[in-house]
PAZAPA-4460 file (N, C-alpha, C; in steps of 0.05 Angstrom, whole numbers, plus 32768, in hexadecimal, padded with zeros to 4 digits):
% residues 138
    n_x    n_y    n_z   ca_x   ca_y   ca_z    c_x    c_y    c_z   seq   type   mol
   85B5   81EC   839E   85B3   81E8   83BB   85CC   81F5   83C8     1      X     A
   85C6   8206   83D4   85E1   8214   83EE   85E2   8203   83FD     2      X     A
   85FF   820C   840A   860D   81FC   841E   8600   8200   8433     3      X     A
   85FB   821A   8434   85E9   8220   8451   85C9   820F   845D     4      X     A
   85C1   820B   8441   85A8   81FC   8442   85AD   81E4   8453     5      X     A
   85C9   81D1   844A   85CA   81B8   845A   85D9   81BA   846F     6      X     A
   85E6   81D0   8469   85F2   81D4   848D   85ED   81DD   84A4     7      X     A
   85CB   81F1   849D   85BD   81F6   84B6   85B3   81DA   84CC     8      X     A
   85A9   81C3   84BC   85A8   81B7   84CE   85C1   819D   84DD     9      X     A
   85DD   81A5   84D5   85EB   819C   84E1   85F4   81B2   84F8    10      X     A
   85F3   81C9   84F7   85F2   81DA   8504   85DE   81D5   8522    11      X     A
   85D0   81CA   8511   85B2   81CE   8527   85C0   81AF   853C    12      X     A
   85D1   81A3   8532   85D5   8184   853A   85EC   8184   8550    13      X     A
   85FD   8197   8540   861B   819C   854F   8609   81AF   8570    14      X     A
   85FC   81C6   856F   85EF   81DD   858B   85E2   81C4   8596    15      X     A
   85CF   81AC   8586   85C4   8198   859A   85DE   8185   85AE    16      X     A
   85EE   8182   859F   8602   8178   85AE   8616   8187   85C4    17      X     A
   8617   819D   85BE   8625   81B4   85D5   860B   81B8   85ED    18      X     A
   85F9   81BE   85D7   85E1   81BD   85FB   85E1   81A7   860C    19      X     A
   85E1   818D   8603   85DC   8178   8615   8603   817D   8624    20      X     A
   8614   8186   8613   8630   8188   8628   862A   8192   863C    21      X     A
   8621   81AE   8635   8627   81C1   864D   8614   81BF   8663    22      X     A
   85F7   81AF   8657   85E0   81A8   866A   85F4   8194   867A    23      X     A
   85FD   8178   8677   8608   8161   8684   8622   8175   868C    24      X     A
   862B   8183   868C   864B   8192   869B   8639   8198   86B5    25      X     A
   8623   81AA   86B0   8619   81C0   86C6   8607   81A6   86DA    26      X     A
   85FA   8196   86CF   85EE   8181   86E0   860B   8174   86F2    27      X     A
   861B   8166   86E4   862E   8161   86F2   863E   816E   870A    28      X     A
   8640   8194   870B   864A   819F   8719   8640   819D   872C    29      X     A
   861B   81A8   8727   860A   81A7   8739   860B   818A   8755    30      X     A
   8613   8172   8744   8609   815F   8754   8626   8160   8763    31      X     A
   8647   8166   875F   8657   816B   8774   8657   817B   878E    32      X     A
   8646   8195   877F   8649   81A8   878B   8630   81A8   87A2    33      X     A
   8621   8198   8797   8609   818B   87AD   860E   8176   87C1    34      X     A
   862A   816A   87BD   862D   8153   87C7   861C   813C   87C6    35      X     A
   8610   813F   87AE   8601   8128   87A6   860E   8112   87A6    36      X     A
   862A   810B   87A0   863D   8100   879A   865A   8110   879C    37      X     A
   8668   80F7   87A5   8680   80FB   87AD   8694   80F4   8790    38      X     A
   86A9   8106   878B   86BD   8106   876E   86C3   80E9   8770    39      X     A
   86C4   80DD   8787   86CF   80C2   878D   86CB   80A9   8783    40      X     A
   86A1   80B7   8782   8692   80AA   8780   8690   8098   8757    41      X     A
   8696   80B0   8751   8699   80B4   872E   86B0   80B5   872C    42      X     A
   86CF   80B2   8734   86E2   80BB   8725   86F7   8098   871A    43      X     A
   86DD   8086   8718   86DC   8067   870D   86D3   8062   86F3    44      X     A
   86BE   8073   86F7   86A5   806C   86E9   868C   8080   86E9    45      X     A
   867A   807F   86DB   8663   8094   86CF   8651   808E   86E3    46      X     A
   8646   8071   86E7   8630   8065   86F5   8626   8070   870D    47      X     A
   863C   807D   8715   862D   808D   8732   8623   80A6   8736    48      X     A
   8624   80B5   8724   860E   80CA   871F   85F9   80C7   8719    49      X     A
   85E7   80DF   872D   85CD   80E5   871F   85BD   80DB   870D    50      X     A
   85AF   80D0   8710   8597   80C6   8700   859A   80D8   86DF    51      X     A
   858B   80F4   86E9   8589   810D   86D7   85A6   810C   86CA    52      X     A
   85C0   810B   86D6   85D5   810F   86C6   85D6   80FC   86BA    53      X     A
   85D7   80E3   86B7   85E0   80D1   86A7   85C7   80CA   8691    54      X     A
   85B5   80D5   8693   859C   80DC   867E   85AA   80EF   8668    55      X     A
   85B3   810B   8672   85C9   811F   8660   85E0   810D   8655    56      X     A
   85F3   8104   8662   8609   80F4   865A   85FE   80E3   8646    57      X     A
   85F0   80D4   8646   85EB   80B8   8632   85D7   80C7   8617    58      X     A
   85CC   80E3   861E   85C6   80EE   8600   85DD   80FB   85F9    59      X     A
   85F7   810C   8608   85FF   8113   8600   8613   80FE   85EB    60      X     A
   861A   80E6   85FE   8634   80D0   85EF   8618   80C4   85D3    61      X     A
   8606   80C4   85CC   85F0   80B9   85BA   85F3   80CE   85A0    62      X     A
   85F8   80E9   85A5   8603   80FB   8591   861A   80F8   8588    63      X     A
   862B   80EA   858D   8643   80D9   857D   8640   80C1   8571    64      X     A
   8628   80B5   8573   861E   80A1   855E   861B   80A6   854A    65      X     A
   85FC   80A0   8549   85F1   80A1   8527   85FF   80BF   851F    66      X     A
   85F9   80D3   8523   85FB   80ED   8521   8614   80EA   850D    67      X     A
   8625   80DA   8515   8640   80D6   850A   863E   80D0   84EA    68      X     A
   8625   80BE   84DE   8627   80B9   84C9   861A   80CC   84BF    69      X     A
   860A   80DE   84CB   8600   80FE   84C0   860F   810E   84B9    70      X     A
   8622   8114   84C7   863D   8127   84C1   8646   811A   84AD    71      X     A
   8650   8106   84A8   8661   8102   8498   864E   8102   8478    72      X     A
   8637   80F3   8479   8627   80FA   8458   8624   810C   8451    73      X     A
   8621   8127   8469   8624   8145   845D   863A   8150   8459    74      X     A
   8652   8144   8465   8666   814C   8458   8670   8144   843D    75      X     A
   866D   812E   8432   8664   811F   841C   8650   8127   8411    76      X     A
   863F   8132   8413   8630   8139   8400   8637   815A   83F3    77      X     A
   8640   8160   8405   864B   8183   8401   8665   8180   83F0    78      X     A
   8678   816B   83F5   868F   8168   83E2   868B   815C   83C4    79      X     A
   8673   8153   83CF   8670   8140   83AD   865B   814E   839A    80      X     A
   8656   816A   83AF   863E   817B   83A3   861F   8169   839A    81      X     A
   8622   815E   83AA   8605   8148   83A4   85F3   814E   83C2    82      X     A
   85F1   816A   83C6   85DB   8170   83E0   85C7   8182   83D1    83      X     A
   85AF   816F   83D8   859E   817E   83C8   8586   8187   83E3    84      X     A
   8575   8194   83D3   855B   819B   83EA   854E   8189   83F7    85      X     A
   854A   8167   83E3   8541   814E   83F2   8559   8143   840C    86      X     A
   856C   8154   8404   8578   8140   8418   8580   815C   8432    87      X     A
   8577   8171   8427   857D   8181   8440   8555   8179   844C    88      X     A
   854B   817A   8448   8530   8175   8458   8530   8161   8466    89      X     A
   8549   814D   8454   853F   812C   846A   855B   8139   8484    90      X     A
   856A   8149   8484   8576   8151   8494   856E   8154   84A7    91      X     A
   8557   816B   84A8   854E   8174   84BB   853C   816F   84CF    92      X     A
   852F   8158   84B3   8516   813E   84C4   852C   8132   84DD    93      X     A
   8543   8121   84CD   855D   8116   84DD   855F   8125   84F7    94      X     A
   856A   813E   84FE   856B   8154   8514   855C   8156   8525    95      X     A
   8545   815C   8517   8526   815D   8529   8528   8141   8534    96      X     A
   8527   812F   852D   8527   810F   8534   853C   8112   8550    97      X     A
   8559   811B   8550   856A   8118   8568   8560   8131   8575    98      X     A
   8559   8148   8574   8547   815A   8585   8537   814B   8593    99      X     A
   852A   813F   858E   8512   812C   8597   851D   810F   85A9   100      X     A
   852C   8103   859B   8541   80F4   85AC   8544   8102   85BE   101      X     A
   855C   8115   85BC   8568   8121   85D3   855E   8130   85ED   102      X     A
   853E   812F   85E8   8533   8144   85FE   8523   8128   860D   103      X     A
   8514   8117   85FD   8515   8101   8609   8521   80EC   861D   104      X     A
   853B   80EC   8614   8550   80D7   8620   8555   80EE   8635   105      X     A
   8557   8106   8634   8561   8117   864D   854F   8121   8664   106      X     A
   8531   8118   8652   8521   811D   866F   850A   8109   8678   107      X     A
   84F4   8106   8663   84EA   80F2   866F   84F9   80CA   866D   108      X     A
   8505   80D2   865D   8519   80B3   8652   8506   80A1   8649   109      X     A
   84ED   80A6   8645   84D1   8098   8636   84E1   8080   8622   110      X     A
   84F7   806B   8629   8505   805C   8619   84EB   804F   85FD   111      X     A
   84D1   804D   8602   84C0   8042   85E6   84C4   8066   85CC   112      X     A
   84BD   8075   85E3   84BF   808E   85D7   84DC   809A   85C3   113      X     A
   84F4   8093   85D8   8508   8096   85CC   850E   807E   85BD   114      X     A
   8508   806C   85B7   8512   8052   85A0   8503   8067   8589   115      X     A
   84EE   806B   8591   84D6   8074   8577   84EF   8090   856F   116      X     A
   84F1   809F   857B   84FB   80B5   8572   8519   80AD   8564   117      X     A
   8525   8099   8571   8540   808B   8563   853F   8084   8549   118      X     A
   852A   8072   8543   8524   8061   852B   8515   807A   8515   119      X     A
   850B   8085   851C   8503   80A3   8501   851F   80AE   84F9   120      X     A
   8533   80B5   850A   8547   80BF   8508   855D   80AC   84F4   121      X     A
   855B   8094   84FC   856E   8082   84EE   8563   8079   84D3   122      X     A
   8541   8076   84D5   8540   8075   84B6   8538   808D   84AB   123      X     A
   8539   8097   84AF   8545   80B7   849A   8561   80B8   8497   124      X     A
   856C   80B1   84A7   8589   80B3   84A3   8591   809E   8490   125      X     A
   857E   8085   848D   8589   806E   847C   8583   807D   845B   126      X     A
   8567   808F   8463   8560   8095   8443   8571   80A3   843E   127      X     A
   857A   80B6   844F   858E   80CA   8446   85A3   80C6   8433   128      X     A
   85B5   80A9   8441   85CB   8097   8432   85C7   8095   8416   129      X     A
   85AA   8089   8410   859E   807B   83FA   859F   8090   83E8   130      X     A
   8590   809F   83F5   858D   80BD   83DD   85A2   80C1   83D3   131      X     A
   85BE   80CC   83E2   85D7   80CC   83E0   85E1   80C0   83CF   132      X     A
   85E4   809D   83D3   85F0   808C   83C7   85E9   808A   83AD   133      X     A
   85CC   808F   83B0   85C3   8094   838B   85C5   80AA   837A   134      X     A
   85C8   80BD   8386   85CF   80D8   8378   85E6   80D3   836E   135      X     A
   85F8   80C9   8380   861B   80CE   8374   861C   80A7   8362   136      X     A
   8615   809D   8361   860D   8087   8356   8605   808D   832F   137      X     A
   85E7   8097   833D   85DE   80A8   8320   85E6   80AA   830E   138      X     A
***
């Protein structure tokens, strides 16, 4: 198994998280520069923006969650040389899962939809562990 195999889809995880940045930067400008809101209005607190922005904001701060225990098993799994093809596939299932999150929570916010798309994501991420934990176990 190459490195590249399990690092395309952290790759794919890290560009999902810079898109939702630069989407929530440019929404945010927009709504100053619209006077949608006053700096005054936000410079307390998040709560007073935009509907749409704080839809971007809360996928973008949600990509510092779970995602977190993703990075780190593939970094662990690349040091301990225990990344194999099962666990680059459940990667990508994982990715696709916050792709799916993330376009959800940012536009229609379908909250039954996004739990569903949360919970695929987290238990792949639990098998991921398992697989892991038993390989280097083994």
């Amino acid at each position: 198994m190459t490195a590249t195999a399990v690092l395309l889809p952290v790759f794919v995880e890290v560009a999902l998280t810079f898109v939702l940045l630069f989407r929530m930067g440019s929404l945010r400008i927009r709504a100053l520069r619209d006077r949608t809101l006053r700096i005054g209005d936000i410079a307390l607190g998040e709560p007073n923006w935009p509907k749409p922005t704080l839809q971007v904001q809360n996928a973008f701060q949600n990509q510092f969650e779970l995602p977190v225990l993703f990075y780190v098993l593939i970094a662990l799994a690349l040091i301990t040389q225990h990344a194999s093809a099962p666990l680059a596939g459940l990667a990508w299932l994982f990715v696709i899962s916050r792709v799916v999150h993330a376009f959800i929570h940012s536009t229609s916010n379908d909250v039954p939809r996004r739990f569903w798309a949360y919970c695929f994501g987290m238990t792949v991420l639990i098998i991921m562990w398992l697989w892991f934990a038993v390989s280097v176990i083994a």
